[in-house]
C-alpha positions as CSV (number, residue, x, y, z in Angstrom):
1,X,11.7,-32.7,11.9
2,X,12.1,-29.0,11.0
3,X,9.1,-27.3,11.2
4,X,10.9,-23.7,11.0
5,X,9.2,-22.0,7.2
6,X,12.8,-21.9,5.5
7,X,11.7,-18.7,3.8
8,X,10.9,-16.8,6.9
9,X,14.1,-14.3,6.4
10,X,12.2,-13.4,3.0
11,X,8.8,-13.7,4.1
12,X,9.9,-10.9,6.7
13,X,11.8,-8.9,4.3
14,X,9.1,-8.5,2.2
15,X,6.7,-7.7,5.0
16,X,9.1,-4.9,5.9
17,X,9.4,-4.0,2.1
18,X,5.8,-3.6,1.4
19,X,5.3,-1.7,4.8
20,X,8.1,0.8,3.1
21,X,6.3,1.4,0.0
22,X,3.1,1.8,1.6
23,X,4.6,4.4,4.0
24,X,5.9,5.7,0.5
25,X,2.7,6.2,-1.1
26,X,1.8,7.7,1.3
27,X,3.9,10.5,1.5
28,X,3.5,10.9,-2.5
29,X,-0.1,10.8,-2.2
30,X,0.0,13.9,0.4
31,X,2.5,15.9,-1.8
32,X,0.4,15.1,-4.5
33,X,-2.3,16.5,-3.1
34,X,-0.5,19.3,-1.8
35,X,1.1,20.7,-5.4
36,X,-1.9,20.2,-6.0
37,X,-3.6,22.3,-3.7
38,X,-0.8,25.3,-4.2
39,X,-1.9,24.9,-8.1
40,X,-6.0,25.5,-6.7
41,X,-4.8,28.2,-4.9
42,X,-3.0,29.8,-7.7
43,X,-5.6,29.4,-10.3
44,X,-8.2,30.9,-7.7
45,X,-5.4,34.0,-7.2
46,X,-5.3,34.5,-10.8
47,X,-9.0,34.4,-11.5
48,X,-9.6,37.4,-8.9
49,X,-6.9,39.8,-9.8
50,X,-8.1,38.9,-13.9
51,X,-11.1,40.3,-12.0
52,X,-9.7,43.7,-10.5
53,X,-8.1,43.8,-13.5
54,X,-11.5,43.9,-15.5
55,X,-13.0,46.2,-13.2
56,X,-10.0,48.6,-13.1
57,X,-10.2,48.6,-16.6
58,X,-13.6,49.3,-16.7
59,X,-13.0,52.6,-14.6
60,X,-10.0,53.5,-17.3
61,X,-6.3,52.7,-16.3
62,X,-3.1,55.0,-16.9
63,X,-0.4,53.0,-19.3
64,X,2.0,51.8,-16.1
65,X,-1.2,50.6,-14.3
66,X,-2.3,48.7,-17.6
67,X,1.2,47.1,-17.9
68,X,1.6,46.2,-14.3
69,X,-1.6,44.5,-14.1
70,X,-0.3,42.4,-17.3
71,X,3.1,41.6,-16.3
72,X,1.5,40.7,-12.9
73,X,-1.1,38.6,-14.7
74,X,2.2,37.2,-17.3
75,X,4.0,35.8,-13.5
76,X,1.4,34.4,-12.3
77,X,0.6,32.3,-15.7
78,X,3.9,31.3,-15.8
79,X,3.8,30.0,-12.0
80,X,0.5,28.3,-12.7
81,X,2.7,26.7,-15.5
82,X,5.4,25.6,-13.5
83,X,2.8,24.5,-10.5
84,X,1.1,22.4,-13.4
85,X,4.4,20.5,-14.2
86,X,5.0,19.7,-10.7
87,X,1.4,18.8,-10.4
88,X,2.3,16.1,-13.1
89,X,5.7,15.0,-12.3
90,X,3.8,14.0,-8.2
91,X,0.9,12.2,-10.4
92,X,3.9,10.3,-12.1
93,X,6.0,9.6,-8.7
94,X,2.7,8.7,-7.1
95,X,1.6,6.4,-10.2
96,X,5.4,4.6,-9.8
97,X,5.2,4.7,-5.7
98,X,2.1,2.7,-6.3
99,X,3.3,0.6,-8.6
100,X,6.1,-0.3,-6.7
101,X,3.8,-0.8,-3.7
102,X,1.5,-3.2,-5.8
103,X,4.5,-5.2,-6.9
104,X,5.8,-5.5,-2.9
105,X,2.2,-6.5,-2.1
106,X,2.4,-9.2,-4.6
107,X,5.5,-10.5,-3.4
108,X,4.6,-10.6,0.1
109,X,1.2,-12.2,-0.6
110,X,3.4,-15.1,-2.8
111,X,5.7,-15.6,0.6
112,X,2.4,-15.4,2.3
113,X,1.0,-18.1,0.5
114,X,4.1,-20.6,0.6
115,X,4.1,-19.7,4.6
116,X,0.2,-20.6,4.9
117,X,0.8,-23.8,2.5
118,X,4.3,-24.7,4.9
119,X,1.8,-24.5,7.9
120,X,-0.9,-26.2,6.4
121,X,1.6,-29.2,5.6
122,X,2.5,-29.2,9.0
123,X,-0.7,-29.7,10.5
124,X,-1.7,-32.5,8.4
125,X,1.4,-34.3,9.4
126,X,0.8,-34.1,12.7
127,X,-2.8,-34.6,12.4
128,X,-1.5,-37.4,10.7
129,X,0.9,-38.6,13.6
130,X,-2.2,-38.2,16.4
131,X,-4.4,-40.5,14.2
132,X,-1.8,-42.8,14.3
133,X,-1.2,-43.0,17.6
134,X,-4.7,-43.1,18.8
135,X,-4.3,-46.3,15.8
136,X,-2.2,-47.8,17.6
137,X,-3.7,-46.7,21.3
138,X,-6.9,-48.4,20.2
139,X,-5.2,-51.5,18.5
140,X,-3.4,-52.1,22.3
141,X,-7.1,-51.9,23.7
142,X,-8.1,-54.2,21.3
143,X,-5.5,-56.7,22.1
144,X,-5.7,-56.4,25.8
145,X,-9.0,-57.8,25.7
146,X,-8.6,-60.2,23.3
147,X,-5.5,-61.8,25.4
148,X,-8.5,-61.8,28.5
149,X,-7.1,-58.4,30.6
150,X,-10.7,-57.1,29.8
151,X,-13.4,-57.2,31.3
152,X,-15.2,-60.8,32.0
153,X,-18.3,-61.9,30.7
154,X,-19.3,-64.5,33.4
């Protein structure tokens, strides 16, 4: 009898699969977090120089001074714009590398399953075969001493 799990090639596959996409994720999570990070950092940056800004202000500021302070300001809104795009595009990638990782995890676990159920169908055959043998081991006992090669009674 073949006791080989004829989807083994599959059942491997989409181990190696879902060990991808995890590995995946992964990677998407940590540059998710680090766009993230860089958009922190930039938001922080822009916060303190508004700041020196305000307080140079306060102290008066010649016209170059008062535009270079805004078109500093104006580049750093517009890289906090462009950092908050990436920030969604790696939210996006992430949400699809865990999608995809979900879906492998399914798969495998369905393999899984038909592996477990191939397994479990083995062992109650052979389970099976060693109750019928010790049927058959007991039936010879029995018949021994019936035909007098027990023990005797006198």
């Amino acid at each position: 009898m073949n006791t080989r799990f004829h989807l083994q090639p599959l059942l491997d596959l989409a181990q190696t699969r879902t060990d991808d996409a995890a590995r995946r994720l992964g990677e998407l999570v940590a540059a998710e977090r680090d766009v993230a990070q860089k958009l922190q950092m930039l938001e922080d940056y822009r916060r303190e120089y508004n700041q020196r800004f305000v307080e140079a202000a306060r102290e008066g500021l010649s016209p170059d001074a008062w535009r270079n302070y805004g078109a500093f300001i104006a580049r750093l809104d517009d890289a906090i714009l462009a950092q908050r795009k990436m920030v969604e595009q790696s939210h996006q990638q992430t949400a699809q590398g865990q999608q995809q990782w979900l879906t492998q995890r399914n798969k495998l676990k369905a393999f899984d399953t038909l592996s477990q159920r191939h397994q479990a169908g083995l062992a109650r055959i052979e389970a099976r075969q060693e109750q019928k043998m010790a049927d058959e081991h007991a039936a010879r006992r029995g018949r021994a001493s019936l035909d007098g090669d027990g023990p005797s009674h006198d």
